[in-house]
C-alpha positions as a Markdown table, in Angstrom:
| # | Residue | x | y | z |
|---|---|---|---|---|
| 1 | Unk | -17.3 | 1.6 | 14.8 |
| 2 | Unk | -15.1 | -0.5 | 12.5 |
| 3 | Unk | -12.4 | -2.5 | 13.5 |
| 4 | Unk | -10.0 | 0.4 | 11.7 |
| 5 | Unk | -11.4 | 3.1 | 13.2 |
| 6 | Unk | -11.0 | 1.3 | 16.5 |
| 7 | Unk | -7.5 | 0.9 | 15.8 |
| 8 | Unk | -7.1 | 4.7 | 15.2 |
| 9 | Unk | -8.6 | 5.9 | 17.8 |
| 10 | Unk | -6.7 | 3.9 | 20.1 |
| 11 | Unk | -3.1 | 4.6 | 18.5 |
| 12 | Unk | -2.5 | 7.5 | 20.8 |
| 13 | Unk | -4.1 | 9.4 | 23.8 |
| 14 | Unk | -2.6 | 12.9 | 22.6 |
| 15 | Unk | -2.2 | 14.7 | 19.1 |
| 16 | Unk | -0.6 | 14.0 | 16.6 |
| 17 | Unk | 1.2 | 16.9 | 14.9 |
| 18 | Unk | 0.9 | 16.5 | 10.6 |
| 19 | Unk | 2.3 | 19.8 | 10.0 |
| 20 | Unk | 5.5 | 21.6 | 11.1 |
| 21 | Unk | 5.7 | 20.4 | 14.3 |
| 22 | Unk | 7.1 | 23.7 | 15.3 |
| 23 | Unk | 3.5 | 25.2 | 14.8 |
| 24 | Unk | 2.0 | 24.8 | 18.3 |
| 25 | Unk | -1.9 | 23.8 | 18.5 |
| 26 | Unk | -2.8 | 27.6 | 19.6 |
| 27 | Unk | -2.0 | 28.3 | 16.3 |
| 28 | Unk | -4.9 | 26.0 | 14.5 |
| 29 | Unk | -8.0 | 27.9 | 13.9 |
| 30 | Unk | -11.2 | 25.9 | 12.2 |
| 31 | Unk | -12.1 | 26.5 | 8.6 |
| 32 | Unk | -16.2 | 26.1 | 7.2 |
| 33 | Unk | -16.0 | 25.9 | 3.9 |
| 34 | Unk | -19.5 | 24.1 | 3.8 |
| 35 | Unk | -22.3 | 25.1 | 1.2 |
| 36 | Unk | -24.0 | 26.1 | 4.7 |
| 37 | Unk | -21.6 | 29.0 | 5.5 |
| 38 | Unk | -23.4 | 31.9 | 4.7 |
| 39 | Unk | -20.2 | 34.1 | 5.3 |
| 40 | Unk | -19.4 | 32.2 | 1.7 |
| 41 | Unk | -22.8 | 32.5 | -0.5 |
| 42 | Unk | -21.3 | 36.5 | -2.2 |
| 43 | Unk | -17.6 | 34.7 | -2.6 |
| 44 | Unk | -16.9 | 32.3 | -5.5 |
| 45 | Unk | -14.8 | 30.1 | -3.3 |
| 46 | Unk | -13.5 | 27.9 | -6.3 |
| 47 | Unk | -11.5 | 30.7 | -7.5 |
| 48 | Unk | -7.7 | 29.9 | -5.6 |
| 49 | Unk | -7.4 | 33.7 | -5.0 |
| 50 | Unk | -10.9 | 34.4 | -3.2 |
| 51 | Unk | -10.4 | 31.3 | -1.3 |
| 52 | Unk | -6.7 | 32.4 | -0.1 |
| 53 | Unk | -8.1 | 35.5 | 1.1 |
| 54 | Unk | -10.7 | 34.3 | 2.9 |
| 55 | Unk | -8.4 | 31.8 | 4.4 |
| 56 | Unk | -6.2 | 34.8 | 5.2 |
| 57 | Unk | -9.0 | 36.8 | 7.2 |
| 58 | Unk | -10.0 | 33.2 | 9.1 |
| 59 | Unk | -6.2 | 33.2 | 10.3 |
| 60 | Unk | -7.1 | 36.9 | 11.3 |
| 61 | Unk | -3.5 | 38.3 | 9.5 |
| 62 | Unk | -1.3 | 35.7 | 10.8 |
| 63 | Unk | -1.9 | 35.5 | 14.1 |
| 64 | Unk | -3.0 | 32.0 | 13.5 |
| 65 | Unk | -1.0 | 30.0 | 10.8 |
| 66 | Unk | -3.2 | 26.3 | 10.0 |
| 67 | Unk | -6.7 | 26.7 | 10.1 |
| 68 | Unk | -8.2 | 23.0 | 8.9 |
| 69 | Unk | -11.6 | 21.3 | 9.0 |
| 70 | Unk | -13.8 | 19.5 | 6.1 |
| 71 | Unk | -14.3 | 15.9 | 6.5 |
| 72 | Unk | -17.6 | 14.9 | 5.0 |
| 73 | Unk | -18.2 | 18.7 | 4.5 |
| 74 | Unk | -20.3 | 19.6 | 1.5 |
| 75 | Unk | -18.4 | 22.3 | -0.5 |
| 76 | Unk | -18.8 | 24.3 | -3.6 |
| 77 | Unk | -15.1 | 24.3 | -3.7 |
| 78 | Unk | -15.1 | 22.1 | -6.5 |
| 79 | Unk | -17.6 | 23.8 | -8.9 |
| 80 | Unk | -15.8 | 25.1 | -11.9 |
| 81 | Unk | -12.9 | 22.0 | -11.9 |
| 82 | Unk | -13.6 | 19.2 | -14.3 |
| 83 | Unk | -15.0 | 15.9 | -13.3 |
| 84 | Unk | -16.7 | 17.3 | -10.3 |
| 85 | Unk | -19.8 | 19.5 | -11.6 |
| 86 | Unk | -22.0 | 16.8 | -12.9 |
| 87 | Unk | -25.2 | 18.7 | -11.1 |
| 88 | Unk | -27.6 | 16.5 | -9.3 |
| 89 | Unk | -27.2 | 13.4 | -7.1 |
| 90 | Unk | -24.1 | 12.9 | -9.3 |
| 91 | Unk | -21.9 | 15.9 | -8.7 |
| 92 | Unk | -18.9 | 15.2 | -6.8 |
| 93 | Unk | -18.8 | 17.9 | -4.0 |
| 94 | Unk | -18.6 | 15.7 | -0.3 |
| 95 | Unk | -14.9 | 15.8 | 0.6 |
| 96 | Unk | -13.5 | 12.4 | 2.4 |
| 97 | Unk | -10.4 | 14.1 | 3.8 |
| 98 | Unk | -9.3 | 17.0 | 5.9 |
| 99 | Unk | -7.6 | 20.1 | 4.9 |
| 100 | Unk | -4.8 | 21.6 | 6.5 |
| 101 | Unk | -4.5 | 25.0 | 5.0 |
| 102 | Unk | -1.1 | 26.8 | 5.6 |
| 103 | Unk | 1.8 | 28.6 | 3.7 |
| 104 | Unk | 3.3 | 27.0 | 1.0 |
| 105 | Unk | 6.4 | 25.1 | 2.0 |
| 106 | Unk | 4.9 | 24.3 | 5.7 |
| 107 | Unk | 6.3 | 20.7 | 6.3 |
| 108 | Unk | 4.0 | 18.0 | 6.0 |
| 109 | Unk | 5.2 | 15.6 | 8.8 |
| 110 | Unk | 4.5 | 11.6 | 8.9 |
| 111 | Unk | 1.4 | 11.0 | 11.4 |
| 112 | Unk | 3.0 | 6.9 | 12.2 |
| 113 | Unk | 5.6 | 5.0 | 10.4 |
| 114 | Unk | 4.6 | 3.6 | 7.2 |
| 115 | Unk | 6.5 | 3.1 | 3.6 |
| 116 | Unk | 6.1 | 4.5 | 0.2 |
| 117 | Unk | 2.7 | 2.8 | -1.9 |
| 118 | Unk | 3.0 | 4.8 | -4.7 |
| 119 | Unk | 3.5 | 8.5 | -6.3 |
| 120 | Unk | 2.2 | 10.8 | -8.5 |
| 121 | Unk | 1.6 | 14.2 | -9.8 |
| 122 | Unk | -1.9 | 14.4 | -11.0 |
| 123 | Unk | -1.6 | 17.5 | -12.9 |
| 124 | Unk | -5.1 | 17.9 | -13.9 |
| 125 | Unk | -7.1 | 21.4 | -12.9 |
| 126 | Unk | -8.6 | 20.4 | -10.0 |
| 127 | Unk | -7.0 | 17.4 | -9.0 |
| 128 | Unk | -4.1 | 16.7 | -5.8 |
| 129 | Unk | -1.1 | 17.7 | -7.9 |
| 130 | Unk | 1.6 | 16.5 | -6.4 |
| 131 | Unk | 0.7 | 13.1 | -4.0 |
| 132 | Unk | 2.1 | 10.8 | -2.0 |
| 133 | Unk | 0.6 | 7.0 | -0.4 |
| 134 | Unk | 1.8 | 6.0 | 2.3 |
| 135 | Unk | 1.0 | 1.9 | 3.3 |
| 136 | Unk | 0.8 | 1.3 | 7.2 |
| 137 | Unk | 0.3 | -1.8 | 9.5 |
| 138 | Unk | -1.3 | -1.5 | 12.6 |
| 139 | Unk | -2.3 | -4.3 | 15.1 |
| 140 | Unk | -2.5 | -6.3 | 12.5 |
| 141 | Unk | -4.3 | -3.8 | 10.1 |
| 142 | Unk | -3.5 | -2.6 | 7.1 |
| 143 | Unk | -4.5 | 0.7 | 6.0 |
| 144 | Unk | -3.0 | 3.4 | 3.7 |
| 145 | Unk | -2.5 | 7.7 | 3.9 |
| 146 | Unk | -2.8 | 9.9 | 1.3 |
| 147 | Unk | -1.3 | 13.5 | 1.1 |
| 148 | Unk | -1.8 | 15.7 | -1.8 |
| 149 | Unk | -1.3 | 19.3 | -2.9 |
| 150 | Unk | 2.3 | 19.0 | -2.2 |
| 151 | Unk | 5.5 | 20.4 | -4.0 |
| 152 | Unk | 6.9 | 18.7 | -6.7 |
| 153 | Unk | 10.1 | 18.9 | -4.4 |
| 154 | Unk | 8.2 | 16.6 | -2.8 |
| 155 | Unk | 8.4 | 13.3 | -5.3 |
| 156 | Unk | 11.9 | 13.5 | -6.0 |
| 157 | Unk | 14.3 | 10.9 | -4.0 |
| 158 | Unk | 11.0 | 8.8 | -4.1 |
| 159 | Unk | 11.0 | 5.2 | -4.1 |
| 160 | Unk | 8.5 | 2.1 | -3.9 |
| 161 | Unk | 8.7 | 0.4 | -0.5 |
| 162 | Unk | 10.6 | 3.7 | 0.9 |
| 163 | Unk | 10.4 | 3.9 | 5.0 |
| 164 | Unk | 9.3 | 7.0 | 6.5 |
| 165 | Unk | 9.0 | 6.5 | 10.8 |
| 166 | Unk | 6.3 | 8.5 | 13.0 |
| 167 | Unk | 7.3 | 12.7 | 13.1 |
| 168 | Unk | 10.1 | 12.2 | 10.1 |
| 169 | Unk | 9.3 | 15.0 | 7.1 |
| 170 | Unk | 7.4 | 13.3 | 4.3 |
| 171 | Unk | 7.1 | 16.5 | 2.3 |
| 172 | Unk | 6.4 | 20.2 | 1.7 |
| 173 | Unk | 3.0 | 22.0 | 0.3 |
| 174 | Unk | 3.1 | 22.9 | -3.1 |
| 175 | Unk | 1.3 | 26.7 | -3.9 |
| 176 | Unk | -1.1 | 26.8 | -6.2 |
| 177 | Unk | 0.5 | 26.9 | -9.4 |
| 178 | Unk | 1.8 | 23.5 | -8.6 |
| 179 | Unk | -1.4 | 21.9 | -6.6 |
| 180 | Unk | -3.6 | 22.6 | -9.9 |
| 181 | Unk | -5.5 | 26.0 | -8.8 |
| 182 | Unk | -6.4 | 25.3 | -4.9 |
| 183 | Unk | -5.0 | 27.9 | -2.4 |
| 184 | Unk | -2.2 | 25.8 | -0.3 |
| 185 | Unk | -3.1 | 23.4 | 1.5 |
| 186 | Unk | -2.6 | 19.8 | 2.7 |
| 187 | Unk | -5.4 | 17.2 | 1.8 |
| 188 | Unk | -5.1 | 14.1 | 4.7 |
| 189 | Unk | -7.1 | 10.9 | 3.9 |
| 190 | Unk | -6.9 | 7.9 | 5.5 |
| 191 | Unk | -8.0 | 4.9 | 2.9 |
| 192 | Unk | -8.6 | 1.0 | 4.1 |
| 193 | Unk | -9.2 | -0.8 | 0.4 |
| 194 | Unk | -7.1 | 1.4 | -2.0 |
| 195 | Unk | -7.9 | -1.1 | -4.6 |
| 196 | Unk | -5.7 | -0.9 | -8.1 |
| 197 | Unk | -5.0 | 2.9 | -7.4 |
| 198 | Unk | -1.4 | 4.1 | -7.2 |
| 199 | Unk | -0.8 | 7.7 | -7.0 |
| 200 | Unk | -3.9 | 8.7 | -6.7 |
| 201 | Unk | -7.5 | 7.8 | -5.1 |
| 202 | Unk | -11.0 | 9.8 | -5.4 |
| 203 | Unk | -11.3 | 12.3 | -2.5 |
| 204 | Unk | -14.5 | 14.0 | -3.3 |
| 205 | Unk | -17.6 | 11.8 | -4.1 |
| 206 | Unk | -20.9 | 12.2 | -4.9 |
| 207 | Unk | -23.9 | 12.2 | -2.5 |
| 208 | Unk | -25.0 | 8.6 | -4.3 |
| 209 | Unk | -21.8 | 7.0 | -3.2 |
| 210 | Unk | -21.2 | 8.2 | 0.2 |
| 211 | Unk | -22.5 | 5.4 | 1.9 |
| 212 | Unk | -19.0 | 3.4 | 0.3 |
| 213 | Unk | -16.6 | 6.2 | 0.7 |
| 214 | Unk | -17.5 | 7.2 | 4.3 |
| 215 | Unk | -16.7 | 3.1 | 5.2 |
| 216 | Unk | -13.7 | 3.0 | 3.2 |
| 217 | Unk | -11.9 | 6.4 | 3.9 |
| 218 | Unk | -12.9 | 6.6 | 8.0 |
| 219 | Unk | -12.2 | 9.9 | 9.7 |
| 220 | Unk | -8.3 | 11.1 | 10.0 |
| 221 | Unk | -9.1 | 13.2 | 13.4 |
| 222 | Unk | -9.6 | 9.7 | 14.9 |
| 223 | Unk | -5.7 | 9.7 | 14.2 |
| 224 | Unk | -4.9 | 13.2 | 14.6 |
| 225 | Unk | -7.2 | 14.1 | 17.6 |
| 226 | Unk | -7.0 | 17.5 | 16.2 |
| 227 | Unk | -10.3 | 18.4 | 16.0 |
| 228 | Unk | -12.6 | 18.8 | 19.7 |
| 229 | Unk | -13.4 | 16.8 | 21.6 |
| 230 | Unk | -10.2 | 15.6 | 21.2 |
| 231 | Unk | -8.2 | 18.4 | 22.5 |
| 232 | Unk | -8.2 | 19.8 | 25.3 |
């Protein structure tokens, strides 16, 4: 375990709410969009409106209202967008995040207290859309969050170096005319190097390149302690 994900995992003993925090926990359902889910093989999940409705039969008609998973998950989520369907050991299909799937408009809530990196929409089919970076210090550690797939309410009253404290609302999910063809969703991704990157910072990769990625962008549940066995 890296010194980072040492310092996550230690941050807090309970969960850490990332979404409306009015949403209780008995309302979070799983989500397997892996190339392994054979529930997906007759589905062409890369289309927004198959995936919303598969979404919408996971969350069995609203009786849940976040269902989230996907760190390291191989997906074929990513198939028909640009820049990701290289076939081979090249294509782009390993996602370093997780997704928090709910209505558009659910609040995206600040996970710890950190201020504005950078901004941007990155309008390209396929890409985050609307994003945020935040920067964050942490025993001495500095590390930085990403959230895309947000409104493009979300960017204005922005600013470089703007403070947002632990549980304040950092922004809103964009649908999917505004998040570049995805169902709505939040994409979480904790980053330790973000190099020259503003606005913006890969979080799919290739198989090839994993081995960097997976160091670099360690796992958010070892923030969140969303996902067993670290609830209860």
């Amino acid at each position: 375990m890296t010194l980072l994900e040492k310092v996550l995992l230690n941050h807090s003993d309970g969960l850490i709410a990332i979404l409306d925090r009015e949403i209780p926990i008995a309302k979070y359902i799983p989500l397997d969009l892996s190339v392994s889910n054979g529930n997906l093989k007759p589905l062409d999940i890369s289309d927004p409106s198959v995936c919303q409705e598969y979404i919408a039969k996971v969350l069995k008609n609203d009786v849940y209202s976040i269902t989230y998973g996907g760190y390291l998950e191989r997906r074929n989520l990513y198939s028909k967008s640009p820049g990701f369907a290289n076939k081979g050991e090249g294509e782009r299909n390993i996602h370093l995040g997780i997704d928090f799937w709910a209505k558009a408009g659910t609040k995206v809530i600040t996970p710890l207290g950190g201020i504005v990196h950078s901004f941007k929409n990155n309008e390209v089919s396929g890409d985050y859309g609307p994003t945020i970076i935040l920067r964050h210090e942490l025993d001495g550690i500095q590390f930085y969050t990403l959230y895309g797939h947000l409104s493009i309410e979300s960017l204005q009253g922005l600013h470089k170096n703007k403070e947002f404290r632990a549980g304040e609302v950092l922004a809103t999910l964009g649908d999917t005319a505004i998040n570049v063809n995805y169902a709505p969703h939040l994409h979480f991704q904790i980053i330790q190097d973000l190099g020259n990157n503003k606005g913006d910072y890969p979080g799919v990769c290739a198989q090839k390149d994993l081995h960097i990625y997976q160091k670099n962008c360690p796992d958010p549940n070892l923030l969140l302690k969303i996902i067993p066995p670290f609830i209860g």
